[in-house]
Backbone as CSV, one residue per row, in Angstrom:
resi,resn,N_x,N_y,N_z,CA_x,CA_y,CA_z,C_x,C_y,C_z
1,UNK,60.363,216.005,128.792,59.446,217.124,128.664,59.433,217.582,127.222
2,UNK,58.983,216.859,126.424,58.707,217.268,124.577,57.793,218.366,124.634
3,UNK,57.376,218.611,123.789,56.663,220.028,123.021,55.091,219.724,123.714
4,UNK,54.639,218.023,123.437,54.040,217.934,124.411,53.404,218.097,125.249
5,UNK,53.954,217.747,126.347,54.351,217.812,128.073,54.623,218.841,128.624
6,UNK,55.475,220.016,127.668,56.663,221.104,128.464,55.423,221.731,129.615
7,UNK,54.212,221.862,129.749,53.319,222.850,130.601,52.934,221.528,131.474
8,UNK,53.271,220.393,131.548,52.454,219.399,132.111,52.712,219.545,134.075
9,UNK,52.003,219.890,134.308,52.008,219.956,136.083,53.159,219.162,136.595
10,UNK,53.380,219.234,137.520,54.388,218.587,138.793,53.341,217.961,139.534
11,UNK,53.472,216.815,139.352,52.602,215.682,140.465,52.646,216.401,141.804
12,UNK,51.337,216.320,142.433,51.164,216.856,144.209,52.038,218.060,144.415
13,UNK,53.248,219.059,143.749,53.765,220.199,143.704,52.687,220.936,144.357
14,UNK,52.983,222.108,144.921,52.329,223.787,145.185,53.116,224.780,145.147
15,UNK,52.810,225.793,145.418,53.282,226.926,145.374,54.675,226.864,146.203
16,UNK,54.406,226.280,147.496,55.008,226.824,148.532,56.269,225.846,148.302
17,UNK,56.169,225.042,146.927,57.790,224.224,147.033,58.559,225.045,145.588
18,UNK,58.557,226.094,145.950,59.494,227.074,145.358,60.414,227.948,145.982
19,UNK,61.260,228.097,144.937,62.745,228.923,146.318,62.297,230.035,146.014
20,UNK,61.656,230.796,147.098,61.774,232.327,146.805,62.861,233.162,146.424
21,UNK,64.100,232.711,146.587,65.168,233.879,145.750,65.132,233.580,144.897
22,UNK,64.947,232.485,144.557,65.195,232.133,142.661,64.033,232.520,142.001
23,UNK,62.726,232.507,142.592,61.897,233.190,142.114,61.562,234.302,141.724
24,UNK,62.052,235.063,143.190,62.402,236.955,142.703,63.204,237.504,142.090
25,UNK,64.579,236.882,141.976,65.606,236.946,140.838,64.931,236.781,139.695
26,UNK,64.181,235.219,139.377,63.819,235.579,137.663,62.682,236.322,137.504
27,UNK,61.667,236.675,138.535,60.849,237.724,137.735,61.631,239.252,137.283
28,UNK,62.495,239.435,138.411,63.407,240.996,138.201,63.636,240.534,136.995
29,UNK,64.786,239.583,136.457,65.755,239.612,135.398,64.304,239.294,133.973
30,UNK,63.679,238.829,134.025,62.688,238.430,133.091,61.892,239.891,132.398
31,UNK,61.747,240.390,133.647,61.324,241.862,133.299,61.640,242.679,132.495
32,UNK,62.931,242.654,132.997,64.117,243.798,132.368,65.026,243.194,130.844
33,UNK,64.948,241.575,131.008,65.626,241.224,129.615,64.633,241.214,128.542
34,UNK,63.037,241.006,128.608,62.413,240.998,127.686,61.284,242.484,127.172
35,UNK,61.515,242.676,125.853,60.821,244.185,125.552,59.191,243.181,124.913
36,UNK,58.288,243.513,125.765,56.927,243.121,125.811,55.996,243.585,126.558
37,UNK,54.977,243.198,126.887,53.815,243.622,127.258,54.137,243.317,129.052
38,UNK,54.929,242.900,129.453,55.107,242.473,130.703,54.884,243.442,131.857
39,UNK,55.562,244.528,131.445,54.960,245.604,132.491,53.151,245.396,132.905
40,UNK,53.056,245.219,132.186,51.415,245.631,132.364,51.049,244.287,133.435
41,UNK,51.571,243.015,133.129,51.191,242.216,133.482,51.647,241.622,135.146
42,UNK,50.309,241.234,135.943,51.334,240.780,137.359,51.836,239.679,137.322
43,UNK,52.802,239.247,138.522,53.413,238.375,138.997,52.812,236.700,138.173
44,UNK,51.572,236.545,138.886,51.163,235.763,138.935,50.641,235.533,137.139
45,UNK,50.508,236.349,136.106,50.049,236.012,134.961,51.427,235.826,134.012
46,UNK,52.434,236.663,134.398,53.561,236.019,133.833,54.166,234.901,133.599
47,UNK,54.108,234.359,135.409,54.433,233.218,135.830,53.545,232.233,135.016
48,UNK,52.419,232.194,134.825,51.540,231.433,133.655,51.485,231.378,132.340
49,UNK,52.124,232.690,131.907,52.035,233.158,130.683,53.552,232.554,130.201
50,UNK,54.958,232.038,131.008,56.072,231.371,130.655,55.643,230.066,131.142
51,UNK,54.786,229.436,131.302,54.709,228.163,132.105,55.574,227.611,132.901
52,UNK,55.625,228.397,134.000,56.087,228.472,135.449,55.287,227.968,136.367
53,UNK,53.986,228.187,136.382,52.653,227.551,137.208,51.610,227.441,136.076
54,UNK,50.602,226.529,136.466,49.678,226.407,135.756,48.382,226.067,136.488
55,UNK,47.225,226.231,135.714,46.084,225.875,136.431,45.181,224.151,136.647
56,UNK,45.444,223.521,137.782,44.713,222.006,137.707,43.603,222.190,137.262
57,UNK,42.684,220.757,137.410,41.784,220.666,136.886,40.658,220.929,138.007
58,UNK,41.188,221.771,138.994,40.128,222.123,140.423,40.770,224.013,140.317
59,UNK,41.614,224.373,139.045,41.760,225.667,139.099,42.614,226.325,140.222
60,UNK,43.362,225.171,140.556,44.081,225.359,141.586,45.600,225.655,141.030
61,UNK,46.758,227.009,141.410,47.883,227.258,140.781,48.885,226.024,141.399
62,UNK,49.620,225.647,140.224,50.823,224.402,140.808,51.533,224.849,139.962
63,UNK,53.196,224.344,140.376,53.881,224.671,139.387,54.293,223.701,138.239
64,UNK,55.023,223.702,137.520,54.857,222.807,136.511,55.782,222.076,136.049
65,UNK,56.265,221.227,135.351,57.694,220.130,135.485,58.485,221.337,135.089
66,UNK,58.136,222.016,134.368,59.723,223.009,133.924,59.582,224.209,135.471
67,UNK,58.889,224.568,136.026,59.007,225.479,137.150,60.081,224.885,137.890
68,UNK,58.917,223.808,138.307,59.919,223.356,139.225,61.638,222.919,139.453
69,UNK,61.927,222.576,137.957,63.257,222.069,137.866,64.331,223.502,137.347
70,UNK,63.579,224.645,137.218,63.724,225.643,137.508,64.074,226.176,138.559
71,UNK,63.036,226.451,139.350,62.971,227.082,140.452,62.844,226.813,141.874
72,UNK,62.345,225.427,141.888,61.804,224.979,142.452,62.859,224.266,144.346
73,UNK,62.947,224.554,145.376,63.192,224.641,146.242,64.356,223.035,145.956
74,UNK,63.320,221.723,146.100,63.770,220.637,145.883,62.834,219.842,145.071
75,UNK,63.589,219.729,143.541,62.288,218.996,142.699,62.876,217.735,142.737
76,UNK,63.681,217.489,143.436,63.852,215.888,143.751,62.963,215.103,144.349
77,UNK,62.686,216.127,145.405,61.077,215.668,146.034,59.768,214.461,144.933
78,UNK,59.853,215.188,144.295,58.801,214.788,143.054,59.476,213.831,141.909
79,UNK,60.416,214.201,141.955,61.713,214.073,140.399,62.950,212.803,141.433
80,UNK,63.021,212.241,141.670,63.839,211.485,142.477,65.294,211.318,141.484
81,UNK,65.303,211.161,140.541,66.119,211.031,139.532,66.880,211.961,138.708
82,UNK,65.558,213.181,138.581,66.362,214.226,137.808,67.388,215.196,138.403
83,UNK,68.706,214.720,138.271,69.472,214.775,139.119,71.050,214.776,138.320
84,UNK,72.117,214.926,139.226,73.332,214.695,138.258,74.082,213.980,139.260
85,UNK,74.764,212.812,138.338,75.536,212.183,139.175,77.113,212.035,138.633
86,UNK,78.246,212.624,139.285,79.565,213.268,139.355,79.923,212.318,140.086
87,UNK,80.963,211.713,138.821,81.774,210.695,139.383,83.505,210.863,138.863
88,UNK,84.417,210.657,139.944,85.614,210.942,139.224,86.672,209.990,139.451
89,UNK,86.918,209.232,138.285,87.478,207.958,138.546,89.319,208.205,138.151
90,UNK,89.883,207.307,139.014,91.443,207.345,139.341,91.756,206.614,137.767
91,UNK,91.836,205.691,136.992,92.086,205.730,135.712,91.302,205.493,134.422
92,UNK,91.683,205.479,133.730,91.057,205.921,132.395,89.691,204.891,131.654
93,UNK,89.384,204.180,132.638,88.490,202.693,132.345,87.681,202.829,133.160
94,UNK,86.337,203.320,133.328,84.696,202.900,134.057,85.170,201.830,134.874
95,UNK,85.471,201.453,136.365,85.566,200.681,137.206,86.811,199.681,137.293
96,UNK,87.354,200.165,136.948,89.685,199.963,136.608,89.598,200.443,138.285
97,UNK,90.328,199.387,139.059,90.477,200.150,140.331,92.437,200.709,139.905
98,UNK,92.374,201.751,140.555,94.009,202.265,140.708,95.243,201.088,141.392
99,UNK,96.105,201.349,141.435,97.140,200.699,142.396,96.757,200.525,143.942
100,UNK,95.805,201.477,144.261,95.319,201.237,145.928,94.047,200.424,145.549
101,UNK,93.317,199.839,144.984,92.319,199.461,145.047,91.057,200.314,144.757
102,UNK,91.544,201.531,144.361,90.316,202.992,144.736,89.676,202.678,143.325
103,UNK,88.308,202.523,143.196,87.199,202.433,142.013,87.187,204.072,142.072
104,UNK,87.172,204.965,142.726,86.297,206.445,142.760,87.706,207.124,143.576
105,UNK,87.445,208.527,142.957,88.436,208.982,143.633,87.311,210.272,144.316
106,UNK,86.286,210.132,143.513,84.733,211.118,144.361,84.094,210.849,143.463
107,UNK,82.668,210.564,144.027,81.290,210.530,143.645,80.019,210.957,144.543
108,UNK,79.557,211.840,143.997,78.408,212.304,144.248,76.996,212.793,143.923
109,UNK,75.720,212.469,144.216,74.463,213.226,143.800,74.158,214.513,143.747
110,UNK,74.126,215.169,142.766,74.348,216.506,143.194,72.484,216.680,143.013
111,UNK,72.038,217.070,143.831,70.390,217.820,143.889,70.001,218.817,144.019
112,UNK,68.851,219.449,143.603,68.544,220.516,143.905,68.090,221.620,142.603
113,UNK,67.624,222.748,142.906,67.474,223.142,140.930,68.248,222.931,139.973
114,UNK,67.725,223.224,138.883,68.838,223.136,137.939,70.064,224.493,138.176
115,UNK,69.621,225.459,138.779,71.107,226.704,138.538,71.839,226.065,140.001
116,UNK,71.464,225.589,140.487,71.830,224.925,142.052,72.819,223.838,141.802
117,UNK,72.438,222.408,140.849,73.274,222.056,140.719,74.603,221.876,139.402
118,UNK,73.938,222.635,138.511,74.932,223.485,137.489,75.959,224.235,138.655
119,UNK,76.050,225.081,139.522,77.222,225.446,140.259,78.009,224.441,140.631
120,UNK,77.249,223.751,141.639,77.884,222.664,142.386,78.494,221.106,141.329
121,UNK,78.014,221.191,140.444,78.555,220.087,139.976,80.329,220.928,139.004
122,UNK,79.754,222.481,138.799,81.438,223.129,138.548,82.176,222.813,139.581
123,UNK,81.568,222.796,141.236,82.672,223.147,142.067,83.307,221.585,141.717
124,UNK,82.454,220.302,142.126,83.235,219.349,142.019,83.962,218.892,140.850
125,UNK,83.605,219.260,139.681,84.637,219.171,138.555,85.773,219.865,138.827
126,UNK,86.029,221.298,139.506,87.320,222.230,139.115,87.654,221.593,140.748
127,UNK,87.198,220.795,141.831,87.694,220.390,142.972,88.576,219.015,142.832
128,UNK,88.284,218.181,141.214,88.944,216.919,141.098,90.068,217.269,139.486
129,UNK,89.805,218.040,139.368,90.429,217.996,138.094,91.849,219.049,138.810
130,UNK,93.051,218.830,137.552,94.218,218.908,138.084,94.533,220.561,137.251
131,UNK,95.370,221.371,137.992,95.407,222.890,138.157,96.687,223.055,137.678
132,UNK,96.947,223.684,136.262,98.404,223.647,136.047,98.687,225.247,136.037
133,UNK,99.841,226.363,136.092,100.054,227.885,136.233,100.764,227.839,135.093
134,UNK,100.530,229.236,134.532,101.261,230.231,133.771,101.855,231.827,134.625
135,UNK,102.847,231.873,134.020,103.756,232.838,135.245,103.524,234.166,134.263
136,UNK,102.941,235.197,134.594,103.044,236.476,133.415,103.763,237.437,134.752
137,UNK,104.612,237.358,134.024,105.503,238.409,135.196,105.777,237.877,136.474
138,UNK,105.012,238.897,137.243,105.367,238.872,139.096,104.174,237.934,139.272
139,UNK,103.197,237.685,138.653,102.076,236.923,138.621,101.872,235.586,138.320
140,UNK,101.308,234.600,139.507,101.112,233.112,138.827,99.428,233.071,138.299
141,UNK,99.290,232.431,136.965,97.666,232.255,136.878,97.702,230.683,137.159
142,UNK,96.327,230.770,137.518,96.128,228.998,137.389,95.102,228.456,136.356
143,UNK,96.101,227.765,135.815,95.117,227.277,134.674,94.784,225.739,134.661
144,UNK,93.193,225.814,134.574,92.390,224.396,134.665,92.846,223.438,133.301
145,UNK,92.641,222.299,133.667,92.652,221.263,132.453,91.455,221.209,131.495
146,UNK,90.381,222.289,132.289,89.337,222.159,131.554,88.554,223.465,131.760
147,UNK,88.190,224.347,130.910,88.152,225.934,131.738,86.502,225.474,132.002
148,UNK,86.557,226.462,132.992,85.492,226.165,134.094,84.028,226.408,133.120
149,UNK,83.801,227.974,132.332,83.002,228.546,131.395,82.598,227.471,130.824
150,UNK,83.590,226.718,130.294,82.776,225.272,129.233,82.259,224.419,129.969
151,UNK,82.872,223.960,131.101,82.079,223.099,132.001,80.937,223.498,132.246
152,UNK,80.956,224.677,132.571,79.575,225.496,133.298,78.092,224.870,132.117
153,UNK,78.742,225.950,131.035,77.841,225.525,129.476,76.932,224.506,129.494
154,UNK,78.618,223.332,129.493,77.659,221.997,128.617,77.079,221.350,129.862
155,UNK,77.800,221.325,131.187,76.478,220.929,132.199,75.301,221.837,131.889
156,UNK,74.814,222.956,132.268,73.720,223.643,131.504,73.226,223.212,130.141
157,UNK,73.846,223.059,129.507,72.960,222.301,128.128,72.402,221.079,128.282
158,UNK,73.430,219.779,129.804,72.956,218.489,129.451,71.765,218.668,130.058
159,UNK,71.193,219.777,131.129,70.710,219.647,132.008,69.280,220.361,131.166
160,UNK,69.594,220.996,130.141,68.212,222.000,129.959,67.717,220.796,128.173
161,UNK,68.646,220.332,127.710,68.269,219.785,126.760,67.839,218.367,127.033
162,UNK,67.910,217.530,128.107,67.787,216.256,128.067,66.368,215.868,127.843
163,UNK,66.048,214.343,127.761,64.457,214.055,127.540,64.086,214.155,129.121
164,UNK,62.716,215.087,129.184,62.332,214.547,130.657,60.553,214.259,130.569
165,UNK,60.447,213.094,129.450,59.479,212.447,129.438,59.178,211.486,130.458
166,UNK,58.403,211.371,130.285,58.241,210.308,131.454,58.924,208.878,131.290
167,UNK,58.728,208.908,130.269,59.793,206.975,130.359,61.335,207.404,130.128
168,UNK,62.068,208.551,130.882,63.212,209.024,131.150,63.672,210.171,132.546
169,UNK,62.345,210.027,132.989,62.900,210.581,134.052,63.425,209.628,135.059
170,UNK,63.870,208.160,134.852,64.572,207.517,136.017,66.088,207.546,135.390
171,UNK,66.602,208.376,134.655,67.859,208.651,133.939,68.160,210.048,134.335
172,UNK,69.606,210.230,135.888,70.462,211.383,135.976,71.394,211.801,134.586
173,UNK,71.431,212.692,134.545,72.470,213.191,133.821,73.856,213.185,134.807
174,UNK,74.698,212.375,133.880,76.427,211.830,134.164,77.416,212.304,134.112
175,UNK,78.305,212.767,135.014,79.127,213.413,134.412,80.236,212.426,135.205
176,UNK,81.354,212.282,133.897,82.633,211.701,134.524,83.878,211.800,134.384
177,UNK,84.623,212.062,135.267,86.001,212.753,134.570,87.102,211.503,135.201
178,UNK,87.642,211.689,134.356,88.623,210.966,133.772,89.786,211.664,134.122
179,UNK,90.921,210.792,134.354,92.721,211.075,134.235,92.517,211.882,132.512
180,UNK,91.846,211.460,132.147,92.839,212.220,130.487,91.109,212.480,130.111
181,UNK,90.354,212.588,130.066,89.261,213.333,129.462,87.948,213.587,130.653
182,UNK,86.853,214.254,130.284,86.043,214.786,130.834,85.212,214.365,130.094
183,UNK,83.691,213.225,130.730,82.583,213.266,129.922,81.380,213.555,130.727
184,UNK,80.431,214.319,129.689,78.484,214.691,130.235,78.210,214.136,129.160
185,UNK,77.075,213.265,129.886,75.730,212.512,129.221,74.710,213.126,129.858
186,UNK,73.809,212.807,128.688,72.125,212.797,129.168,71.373,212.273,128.402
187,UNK,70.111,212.323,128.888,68.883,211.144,128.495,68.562,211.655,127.300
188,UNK,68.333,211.162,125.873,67.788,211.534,124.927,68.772,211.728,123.830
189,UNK,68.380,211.104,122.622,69.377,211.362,121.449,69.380,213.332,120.518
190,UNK,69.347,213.248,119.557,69.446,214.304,118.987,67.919,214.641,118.606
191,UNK,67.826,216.132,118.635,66.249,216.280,118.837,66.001,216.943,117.142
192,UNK,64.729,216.725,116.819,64.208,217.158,115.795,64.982,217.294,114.524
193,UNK,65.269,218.112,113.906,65.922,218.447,112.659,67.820,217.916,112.666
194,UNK,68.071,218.143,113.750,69.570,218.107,114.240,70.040,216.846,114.083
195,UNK,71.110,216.845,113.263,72.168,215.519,112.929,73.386,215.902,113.330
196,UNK,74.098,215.014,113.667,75.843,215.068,114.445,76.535,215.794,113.271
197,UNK,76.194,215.799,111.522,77.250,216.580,111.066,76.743,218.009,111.169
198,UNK,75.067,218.512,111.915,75.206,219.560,111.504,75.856,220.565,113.059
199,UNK,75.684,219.991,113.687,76.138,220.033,115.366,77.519,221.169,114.852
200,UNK,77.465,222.140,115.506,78.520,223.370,115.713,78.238,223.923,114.731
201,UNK,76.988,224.276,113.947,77.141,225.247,112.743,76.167,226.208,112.761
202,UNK,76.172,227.316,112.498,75.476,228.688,112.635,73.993,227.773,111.973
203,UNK,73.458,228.570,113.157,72.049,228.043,112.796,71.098,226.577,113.085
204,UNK,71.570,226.111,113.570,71.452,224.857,113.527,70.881,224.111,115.046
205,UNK,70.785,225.467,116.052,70.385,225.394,117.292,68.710,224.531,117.183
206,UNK,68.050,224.018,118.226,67.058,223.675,118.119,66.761,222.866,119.746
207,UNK,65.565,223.817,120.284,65.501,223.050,121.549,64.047,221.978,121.869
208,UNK,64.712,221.064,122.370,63.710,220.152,122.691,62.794,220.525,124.292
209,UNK,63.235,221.000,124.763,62.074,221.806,125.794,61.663,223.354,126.000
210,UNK,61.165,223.618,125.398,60.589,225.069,124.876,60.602,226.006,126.391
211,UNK,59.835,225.648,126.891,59.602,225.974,128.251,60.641,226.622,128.877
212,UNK,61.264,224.853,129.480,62.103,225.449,131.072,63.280,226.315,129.887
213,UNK,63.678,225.750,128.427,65.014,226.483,128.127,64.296,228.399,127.969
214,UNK,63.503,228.801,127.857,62.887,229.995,128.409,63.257,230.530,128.844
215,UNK,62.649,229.617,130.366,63.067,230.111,131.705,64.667,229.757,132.167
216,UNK,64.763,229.175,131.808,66.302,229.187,132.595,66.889,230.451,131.694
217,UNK,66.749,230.507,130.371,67.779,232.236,130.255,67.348,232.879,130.727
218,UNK,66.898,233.416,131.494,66.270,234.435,132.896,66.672,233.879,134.329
């Protein structure tokens, strides 16, 4: 979804393949986080005015590749691919079986919106990864090998930054954890201005889908 595309319709989509809580959640929160003309404006012109829905060429409202992978009930429906696939392997080598023979110690498709499976792909990361404690007093904490907040993040980043052009939407975003490290991939190299030395430096942000990254901070 480039600069492009970002408003380009959802093939055969309608209205009615949207999750209504996720919908009424981001108009509330959209409302209230942005100081603009929005009051004035209804439901339905907002939703157009962030390219959330848009108008076909029969003037008919649909929603649109970023709505839907937004908001959208099941954009797998349409999107068969755009998807994450969570795999967690017993040692440190892509298809090394363990001492039992085990290739996978869990793998799964996770589907569904993007804030849908940004949760669920935390649960199965903090469900395979190993839980070590710190004792402060009368108190045990448990502490992850990998704190959950960053997981959360960079799944959310692979998921809002990847290419979802069309000669990449048959590419899930990967996630694989490892005995000794944790990796997320996704479709698409470094976008626009952005080079690997300038990566972590004030300023230097830059998004390749205008749109859904919008809407998803709401």
């Amino acid at each position: 979804m480039t600069a492009k595309n970002a408003g380009t319709l959802a093939p055969d989509a309608t209205l009615d393949d949207r999750d209504a809580s996720l919908l009424e959640g981001w108009l509330i929160h959209a409302r209230q986080s942005t100081l603009s003309r929005m009051d004035s404006m209804d439901n339905e012109t907002l939703l157009a005015n962030r390219r959330v829905i848009k108008a076909d060429d029969d003037g008919v409202l649909r929603p649109t590749v970023a709505g839907m992978l937004a908001m959208g009930s099941y954009p797998q429906k349409y999107f068969p691919r755009l998807d994450v696939v969570f795999s967690c392997y017993p040692t440190t080598q892509k298809g090394d079986p363990d001492t039992n023979g085990r290739r996978f110690v869990d793998s799964s498709n996770v589907d569904g919106p993007i804030p849908e499976m940004i949760v669920n792909v935390v649960k199965a990361v903090s469900r395979n990864m190993k839980h070590g404690a710190i004792v402060k007093g009368a108190l045990r904490e448990d502490v992850p090998d990998y704190p959950l907040a960053a997981v959360r993040e960079a799944v959310a980043n692979a998921l809002m930054h990847r290419d979802y052009s069309s000669e990449s939407q048959g590419s899930p975003v990967m996630v694989d954890l490892y005995p000794d490290r944790l990796e997320i991939s996704n479709p698409g190299g470094l976008y626009g201005s952005l080079t690997v030395d300038s990566l972590g430096k004030r300023g230097s942000t830059i998004s390749r889908n205008q749109c859904l990254s919008r809407i998803l901070e709401d």
